[in-house]
C-alpha positions as CSV (number, residue, x, y, z in Angstrom):
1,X,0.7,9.4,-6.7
2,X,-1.7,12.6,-6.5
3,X,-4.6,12.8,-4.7
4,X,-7.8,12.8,-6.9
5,X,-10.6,11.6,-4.4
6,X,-9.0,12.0,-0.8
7,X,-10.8,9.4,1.5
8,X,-11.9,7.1,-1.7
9,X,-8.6,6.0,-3.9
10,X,-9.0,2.1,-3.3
11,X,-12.6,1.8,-3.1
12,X,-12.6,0.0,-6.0
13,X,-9.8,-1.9,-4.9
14,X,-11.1,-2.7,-1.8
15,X,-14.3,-3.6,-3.2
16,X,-12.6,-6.4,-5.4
17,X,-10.2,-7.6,-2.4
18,X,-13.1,-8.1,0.1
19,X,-14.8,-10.4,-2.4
20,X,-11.9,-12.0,-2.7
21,X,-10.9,-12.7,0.7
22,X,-13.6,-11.7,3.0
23,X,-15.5,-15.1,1.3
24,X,-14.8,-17.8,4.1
25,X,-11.6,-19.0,2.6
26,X,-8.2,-19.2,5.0
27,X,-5.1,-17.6,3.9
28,X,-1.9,-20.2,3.5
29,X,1.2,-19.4,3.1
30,X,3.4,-21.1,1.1
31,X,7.0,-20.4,2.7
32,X,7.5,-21.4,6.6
33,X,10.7,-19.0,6.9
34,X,11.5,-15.5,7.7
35,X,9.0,-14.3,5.7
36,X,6.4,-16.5,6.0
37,X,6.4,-16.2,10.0
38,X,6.1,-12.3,9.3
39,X,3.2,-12.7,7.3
40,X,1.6,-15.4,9.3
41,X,1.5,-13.0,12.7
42,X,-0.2,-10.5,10.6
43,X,-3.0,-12.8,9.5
44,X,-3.5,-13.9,12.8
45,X,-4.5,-10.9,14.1
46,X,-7.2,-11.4,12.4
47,X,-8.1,-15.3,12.5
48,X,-7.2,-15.5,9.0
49,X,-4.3,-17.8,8.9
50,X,-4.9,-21.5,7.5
51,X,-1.8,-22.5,7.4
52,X,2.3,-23.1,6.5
53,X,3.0,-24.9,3.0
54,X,6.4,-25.8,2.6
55,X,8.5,-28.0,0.5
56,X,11.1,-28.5,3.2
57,X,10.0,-32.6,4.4
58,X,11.9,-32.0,7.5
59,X,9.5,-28.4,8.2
60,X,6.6,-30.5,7.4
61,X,7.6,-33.4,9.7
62,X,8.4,-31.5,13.1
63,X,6.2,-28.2,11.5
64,X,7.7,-24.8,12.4
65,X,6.8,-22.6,15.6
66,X,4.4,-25.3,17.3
67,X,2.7,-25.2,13.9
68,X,2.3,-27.7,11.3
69,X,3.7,-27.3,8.3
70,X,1.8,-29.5,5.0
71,X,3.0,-30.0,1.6
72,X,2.2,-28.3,-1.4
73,X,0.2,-31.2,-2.6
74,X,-1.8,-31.7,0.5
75,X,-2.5,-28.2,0.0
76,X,-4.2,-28.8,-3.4
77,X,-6.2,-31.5,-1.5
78,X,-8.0,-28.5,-0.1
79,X,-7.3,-25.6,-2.0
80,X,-11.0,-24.6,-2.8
81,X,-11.3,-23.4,0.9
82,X,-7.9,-21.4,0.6
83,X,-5.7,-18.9,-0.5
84,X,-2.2,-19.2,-1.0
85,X,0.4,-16.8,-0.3
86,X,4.0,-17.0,-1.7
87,X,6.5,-15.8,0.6
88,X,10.0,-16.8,-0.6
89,X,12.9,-14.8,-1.6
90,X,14.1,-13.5,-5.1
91,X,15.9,-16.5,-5.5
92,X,13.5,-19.1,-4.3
93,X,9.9,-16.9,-5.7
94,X,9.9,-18.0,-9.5
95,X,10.5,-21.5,-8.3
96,X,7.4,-21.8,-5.9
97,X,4.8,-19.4,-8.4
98,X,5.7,-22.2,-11.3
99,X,4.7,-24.5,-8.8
100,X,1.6,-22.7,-8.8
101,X,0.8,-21.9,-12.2
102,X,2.0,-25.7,-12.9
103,X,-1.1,-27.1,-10.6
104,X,-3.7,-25.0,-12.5
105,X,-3.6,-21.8,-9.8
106,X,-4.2,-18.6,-11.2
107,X,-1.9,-15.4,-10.0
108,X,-4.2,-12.5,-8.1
109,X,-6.8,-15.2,-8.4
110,X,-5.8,-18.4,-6.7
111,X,-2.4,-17.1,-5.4
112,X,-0.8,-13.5,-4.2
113,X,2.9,-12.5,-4.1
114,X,3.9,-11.5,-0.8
115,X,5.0,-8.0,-1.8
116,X,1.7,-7.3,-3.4
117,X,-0.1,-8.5,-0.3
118,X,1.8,-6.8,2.3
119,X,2.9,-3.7,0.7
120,X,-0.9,-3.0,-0.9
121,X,-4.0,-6.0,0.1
122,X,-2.9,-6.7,3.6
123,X,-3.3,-2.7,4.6
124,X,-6.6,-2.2,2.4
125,X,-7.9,-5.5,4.1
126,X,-7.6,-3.8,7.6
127,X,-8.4,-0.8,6.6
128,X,-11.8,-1.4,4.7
129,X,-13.1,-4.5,6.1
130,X,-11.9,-4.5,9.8
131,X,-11.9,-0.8,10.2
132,X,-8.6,-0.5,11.6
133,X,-5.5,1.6,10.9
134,X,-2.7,-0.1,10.1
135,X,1.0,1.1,9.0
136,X,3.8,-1.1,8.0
137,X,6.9,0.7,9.8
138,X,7.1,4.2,11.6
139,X,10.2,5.6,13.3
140,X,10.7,8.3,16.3
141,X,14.4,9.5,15.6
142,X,15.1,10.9,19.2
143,X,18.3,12.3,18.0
144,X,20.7,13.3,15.2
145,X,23.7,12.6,17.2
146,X,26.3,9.9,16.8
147,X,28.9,7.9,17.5
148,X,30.1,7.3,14.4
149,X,30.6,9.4,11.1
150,X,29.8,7.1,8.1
151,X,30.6,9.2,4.9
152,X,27.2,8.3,3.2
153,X,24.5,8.0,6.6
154,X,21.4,7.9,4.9
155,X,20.5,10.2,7.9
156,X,23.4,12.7,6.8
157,X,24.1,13.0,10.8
158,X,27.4,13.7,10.1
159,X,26.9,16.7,8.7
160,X,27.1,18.1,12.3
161,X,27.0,22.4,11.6
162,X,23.6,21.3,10.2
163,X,22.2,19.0,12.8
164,X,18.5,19.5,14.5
165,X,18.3,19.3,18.0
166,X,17.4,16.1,19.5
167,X,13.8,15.9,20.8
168,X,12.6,16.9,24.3
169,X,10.8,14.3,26.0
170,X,7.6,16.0,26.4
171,X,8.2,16.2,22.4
172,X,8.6,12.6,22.1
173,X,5.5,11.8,24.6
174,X,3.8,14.3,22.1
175,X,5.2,12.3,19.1
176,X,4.0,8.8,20.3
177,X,0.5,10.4,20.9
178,X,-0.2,12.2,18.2
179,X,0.8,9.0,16.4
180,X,-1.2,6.4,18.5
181,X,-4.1,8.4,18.8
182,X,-5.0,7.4,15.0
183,X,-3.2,4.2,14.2
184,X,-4.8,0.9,15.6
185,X,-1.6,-1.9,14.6
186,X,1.6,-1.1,13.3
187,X,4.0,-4.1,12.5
188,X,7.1,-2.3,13.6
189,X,7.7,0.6,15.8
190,X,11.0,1.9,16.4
191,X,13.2,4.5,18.4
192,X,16.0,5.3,15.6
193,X,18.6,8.2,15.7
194,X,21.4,8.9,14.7
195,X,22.4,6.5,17.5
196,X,19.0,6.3,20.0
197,X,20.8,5.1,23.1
198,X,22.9,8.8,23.4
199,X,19.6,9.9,23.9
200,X,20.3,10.2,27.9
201,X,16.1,9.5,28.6
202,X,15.7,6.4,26.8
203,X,14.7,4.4,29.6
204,X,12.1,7.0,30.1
205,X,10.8,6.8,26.4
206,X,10.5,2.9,26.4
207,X,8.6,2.9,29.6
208,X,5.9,6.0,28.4
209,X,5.5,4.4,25.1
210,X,5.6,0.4,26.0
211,X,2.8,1.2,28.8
212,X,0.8,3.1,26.8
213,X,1.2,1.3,23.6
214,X,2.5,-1.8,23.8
215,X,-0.3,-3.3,22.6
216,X,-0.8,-1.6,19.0
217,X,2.4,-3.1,17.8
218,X,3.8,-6.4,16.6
219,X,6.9,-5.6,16.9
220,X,9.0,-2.7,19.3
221,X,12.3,-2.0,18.8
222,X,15.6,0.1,19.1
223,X,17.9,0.3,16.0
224,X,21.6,0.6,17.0
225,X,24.8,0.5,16.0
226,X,26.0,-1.1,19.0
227,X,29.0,0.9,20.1
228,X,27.6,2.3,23.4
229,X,26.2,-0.5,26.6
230,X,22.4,-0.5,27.0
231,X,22.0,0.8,30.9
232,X,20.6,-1.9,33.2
233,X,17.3,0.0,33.5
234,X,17.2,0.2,30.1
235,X,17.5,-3.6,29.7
236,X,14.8,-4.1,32.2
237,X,12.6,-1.7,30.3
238,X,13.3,-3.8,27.3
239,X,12.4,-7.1,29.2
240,X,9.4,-5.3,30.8
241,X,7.9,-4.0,26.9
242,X,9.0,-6.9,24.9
243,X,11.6,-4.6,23.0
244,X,14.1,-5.6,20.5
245,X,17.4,-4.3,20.1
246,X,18.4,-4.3,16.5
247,X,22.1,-4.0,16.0
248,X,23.8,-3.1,12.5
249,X,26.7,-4.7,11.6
250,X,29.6,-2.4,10.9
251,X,32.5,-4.9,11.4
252,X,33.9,-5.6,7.5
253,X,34.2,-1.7,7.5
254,X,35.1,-0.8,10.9
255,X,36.8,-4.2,12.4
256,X,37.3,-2.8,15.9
257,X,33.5,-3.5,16.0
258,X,33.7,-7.5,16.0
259,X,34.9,-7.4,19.5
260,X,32.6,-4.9,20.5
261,X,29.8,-6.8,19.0
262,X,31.1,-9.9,20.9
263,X,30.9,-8.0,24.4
264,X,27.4,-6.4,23.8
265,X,25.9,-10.1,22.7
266,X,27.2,-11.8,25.9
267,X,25.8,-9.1,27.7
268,X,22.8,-9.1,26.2
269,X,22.2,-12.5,26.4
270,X,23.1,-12.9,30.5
271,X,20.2,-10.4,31.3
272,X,18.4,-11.7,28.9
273,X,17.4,-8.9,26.7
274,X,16.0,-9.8,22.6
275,X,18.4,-9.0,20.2
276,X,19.2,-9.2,16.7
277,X,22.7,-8.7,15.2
278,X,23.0,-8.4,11.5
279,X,25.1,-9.6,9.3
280,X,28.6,-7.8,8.2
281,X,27.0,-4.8,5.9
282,X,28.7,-4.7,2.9
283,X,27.4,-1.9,0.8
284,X,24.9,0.5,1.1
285,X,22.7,2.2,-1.8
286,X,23.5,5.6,-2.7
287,X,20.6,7.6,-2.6
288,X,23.3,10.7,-3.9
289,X,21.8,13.5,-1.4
290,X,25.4,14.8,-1.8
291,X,25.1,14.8,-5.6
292,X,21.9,14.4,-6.6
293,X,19.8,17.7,-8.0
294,X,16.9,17.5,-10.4
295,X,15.9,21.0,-10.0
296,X,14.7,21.3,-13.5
297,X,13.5,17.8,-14.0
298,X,9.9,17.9,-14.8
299,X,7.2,16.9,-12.5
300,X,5.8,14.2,-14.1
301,X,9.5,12.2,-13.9
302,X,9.4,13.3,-10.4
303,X,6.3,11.4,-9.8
304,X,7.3,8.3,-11.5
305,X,10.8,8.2,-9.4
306,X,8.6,8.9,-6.2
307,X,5.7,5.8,-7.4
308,X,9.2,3.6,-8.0
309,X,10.7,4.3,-4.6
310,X,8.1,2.7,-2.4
311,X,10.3,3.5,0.8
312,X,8.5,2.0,3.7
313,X,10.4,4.7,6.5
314,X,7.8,6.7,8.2
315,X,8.4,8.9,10.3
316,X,6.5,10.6,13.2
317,X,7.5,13.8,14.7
318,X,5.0,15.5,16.6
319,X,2.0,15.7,15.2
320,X,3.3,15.4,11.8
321,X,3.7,12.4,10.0
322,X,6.7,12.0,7.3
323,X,6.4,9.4,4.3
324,X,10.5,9.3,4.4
325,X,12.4,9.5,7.4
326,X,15.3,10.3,5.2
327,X,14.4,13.3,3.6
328,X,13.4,15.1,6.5
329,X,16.5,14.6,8.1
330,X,18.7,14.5,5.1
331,X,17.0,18.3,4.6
332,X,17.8,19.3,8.0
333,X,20.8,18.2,8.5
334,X,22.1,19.0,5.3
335,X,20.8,22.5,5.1
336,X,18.7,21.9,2.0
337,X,15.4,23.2,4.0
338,X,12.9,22.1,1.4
339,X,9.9,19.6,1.9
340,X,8.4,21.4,5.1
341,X,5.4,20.8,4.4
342,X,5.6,17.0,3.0
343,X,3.7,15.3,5.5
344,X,0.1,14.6,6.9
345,X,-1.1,17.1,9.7
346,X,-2.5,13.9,12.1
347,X,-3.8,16.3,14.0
348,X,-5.8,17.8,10.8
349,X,-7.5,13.8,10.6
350,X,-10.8,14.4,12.4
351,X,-13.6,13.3,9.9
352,X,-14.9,10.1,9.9
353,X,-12.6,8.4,6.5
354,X,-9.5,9.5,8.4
355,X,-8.4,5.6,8.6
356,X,-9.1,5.9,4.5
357,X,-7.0,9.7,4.0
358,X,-4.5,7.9,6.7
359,X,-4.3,4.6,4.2
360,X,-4.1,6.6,1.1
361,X,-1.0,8.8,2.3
362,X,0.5,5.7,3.7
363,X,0.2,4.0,0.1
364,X,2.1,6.9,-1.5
365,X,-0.5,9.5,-2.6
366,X,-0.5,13.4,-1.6
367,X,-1.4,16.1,-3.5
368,X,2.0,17.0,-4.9
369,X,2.6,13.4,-5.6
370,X,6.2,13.7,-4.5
371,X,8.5,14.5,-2.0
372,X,10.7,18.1,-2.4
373,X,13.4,16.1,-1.7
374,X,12.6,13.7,-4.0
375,X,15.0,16.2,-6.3
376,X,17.7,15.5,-4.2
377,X,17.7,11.7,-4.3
378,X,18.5,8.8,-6.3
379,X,15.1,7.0,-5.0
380,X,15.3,3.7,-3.7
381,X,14.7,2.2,-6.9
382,X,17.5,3.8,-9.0
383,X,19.8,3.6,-5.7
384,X,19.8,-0.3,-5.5
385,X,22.0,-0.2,-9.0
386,X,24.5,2.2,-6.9
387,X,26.2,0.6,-4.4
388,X,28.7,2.0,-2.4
389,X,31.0,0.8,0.9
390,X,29.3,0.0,4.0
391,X,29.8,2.6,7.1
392,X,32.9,4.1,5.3
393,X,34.1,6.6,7.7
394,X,34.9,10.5,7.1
C-alpha cells in the first residue's frame, strides 16, 4: 500500500473499531486451543478478555489453563455484553462462523475472524486507544552462517561467496535499542540466523536484551535448527529470561537429525530449558529468489503481489527496520543489492504520531508500496501453490 496521509491511514478505521470495542463489552473467544490461548494473552494485557467458548464438553468441564471454558450457548445467554472471537483453523473456521451466523450474530458486527483481528484491529486497538506500539513478530538475524546448506533457505545463507558478515555485539546492543526505544509490546521477539547459536556471544545477547527488555515481549525466543548443543550458560540465560528454543524439524529430509533431535530434547528437558520441537517439515513454499524476475512487470501488479503477501517477518537491524527479513538477506546474500532503502529510519520517528507512522509501515504501507525485492519473489501468497522439498540439501 502507498502512503497517502503518513501518521493518519486508519483514522477512520480506528474511529469505527473504538466504538466497537472500547464500549464496555468483553472480548470471548470462541476456540480454547493454540490459537485461542495466543489471542487470549494478547487481550489480557489489556483486561479485555471475557472468556473461552468452546464446543469441546470435556474443555468446558475441567476449562483450559486454570480458566473456564463455557459453551457456545451459554455464551448467547450473555452475548449483549460481549464480543466473540473465532479462533479455529481452516478446517474447523466455517464450521464455528455458521454457528454464528446460525444464532443471529452478525460478521464484523457481533463476531471477528481471528486473522482480521490480529493481523489488522488488535494492532489499531493498541495503537489508537491505549497509545501503545505494538508489532506482531520482529527478528535480529545475528548471523548468516550455517550448519546446514538447504538448497532453497528462504535466507539464501548458502550462497556463501555472497554472505554478510555476522553482527558485532555492540551492533546487536544497537539493534535491540534502536528497536525498543519505540515499540511498547511485541508478541514474539526472536534471535534468528542462519543458525543463531554459531553466533559465539549468544549468551551475551540473551542476557543484554532479556534484562533490558524482557518485559516488552510476550514471547522470547531462539529459532534453531537444532544441530549444535546450547552451552550451559546459555541454558541458564534461557531459564533466567523466560526464552524459548524453537527447533525446526528437518528429520523426513535429513534423517540423521531424529537422533539428534532425541539427544537435544533430553537435554533440554533435564536442565530444564522451554522448548518447542516441530513437527517433520515436509515442504516448503518457493518464493523462486533463484528464478523469479519481474523486472518489467508494472508497478501497479507489483503492489497488489506486495498487499497479497502479508509476510509477518520484521526485521531489525540497527536502526533500520525491514518489513521482510527475507529480502534483505536474500539481496545480500545473493548479490541482487537492490531494496537498500526499503525500510523505516527508527531513528528518523521523533514527532509525536510516530506509534501511528510506526503502525502504518507495520500494516504494509510505504511510499513505494513495495519491496525492490518484491521483483524477485513469488510472494507468500503465489508461493503457498509452489511447494517444494523440505531442507533439501546442495
Amino acid at each position: 500500500m502507498q502512503w497517502n496521509n503518513p501518521g493518519h491511514e486508519y483514522d477512520k478505521d480506528a474511529e469505527q473499531i473504538i466504538r466497537t470495542f472500547c464500549n464496555g463489552r468483553k472480548i470471548f473467544v470462541f476456540g480454547a486451543g493454540i490459537l485461542g490461548k495466543d489471542i487470549r494473552q494478547r487481550l489480557e494485557l489489556f483486561g479485555c478478555f471475557g472468556g473461552f467458548i468452546d464446543n469441546n464438553e470435556e474443555k468446558q468441564k475441567n476449562g483450559v489453563d486454570g480458566t473456564g471454558v463455557m459453551s457456545f450457548s451459554d455464551y448467547m445467554k450473555i452475548s449483549k455484553k460481549g464480543l466473540l472471537v473465532i479462533a479455529a483453523d481452516i478446517k474447523n473456521i466455517s464450521a464455528l462462523c455458521a454457528q454464528a451466523v446460525d444464532a443471529g450474530l452478525v460478521q464484523s458486527v457481533d463476531y471477528f475472524l481471528w486473522m482480521d483481528f490480529i493481523r489488522k484491529i488488535y494492532p489499531i486497538l493498541i495503537t489508537y486507544y491505549y497509545d501503545k506500539s505494538y508489532v506482531e513478530l520482529a527478528q535480529i538475524s545475528l548471523t548468516e552462517k550455517c550448519t546446514l546448506k538447504c538448497r532453497k533457505c528462504a535466507h539464501a545463507c548458502a550462497y556463501k561467496e555472497n554472505r554478510v558478515p555476522e553482527l558485532t555485539l555492540e551492533d546487536v546492543y544497537f539493534s535491540a535499542n534502536s528497536f525498543f526505544s519505540k515499540i511498547d509490546i511485541i508478541r514474539e521477539f526472536v534471535l534468528i540466523g542462519g543458525e543463531p547459536l554459531l553466533y559465539q556471544k549468544l549468551p551475551q545477547v540473551v542476557e543484554y536484551i532479556g534484562e533490558k527488555y524482557r518485559d516488552k515481549m510476550i514471547t522470547f525466543s531462539i529459532a534453531t535448527n537444532g544441530t549444535i548443543v546450547p552451552s550451559e550458560l546459555l541454558m541458564k540465560q534461557c531459564i533466567k529470561y523466560r526464552v524459548i528454543i524453537k527447533i525446526s524439524n528437518y528429520s523426513r529430509a535429513i534423517p540423521r537429525l531424529t537422533v539428534v533431535y532425541e539427544r537435544l530434547e533430553q537435554l533440554l528437558k533435564s536442565r530444564g530449558v522451554a522448548y518447542e520441537l516441530g513437527s517433520p517439515e515436509v515442504e516448503w513454499f518457493d518464493y523462486g529468489f533463484d528464478y523469479v524476475n519481474n523486472e518489467e512487470t508494472p508497478q501497479e501488479e507489483i503492489i497488489k503481489r506486495f498487499d497479497e503477501c502479508k509476510t509477518n517477518c520484521r526485521e531489525i537491524r540497527k536502526n533500520r527496520f525491514y518489513y521482510c527479513v527475507m529480502a534483505r538477506s536474500v539481496s545480500e546474500n545473493m548479490g541482487f543489492d537492490v531494496g537498500q532503502e526499503d525500510y523505516l529510519d527508527l531513528e528518523q520517528l521523533s514527532d509525536e504520531n510516530y506509534k501511528k507512522v510506526f503502525l502504518e509501515f507495520n500494516l504494509g504501507y510505504s511510499k513505494k508500496g513495495y519491496l525492490d525485492m518484491c521483483r524477485h519473489c513469488n510472494g507468500a501468497a503465489y508461493a503457498k501453490q509452489k511447494r517444494i522439498p523440505a531442507a533439501e540439501q546442495i
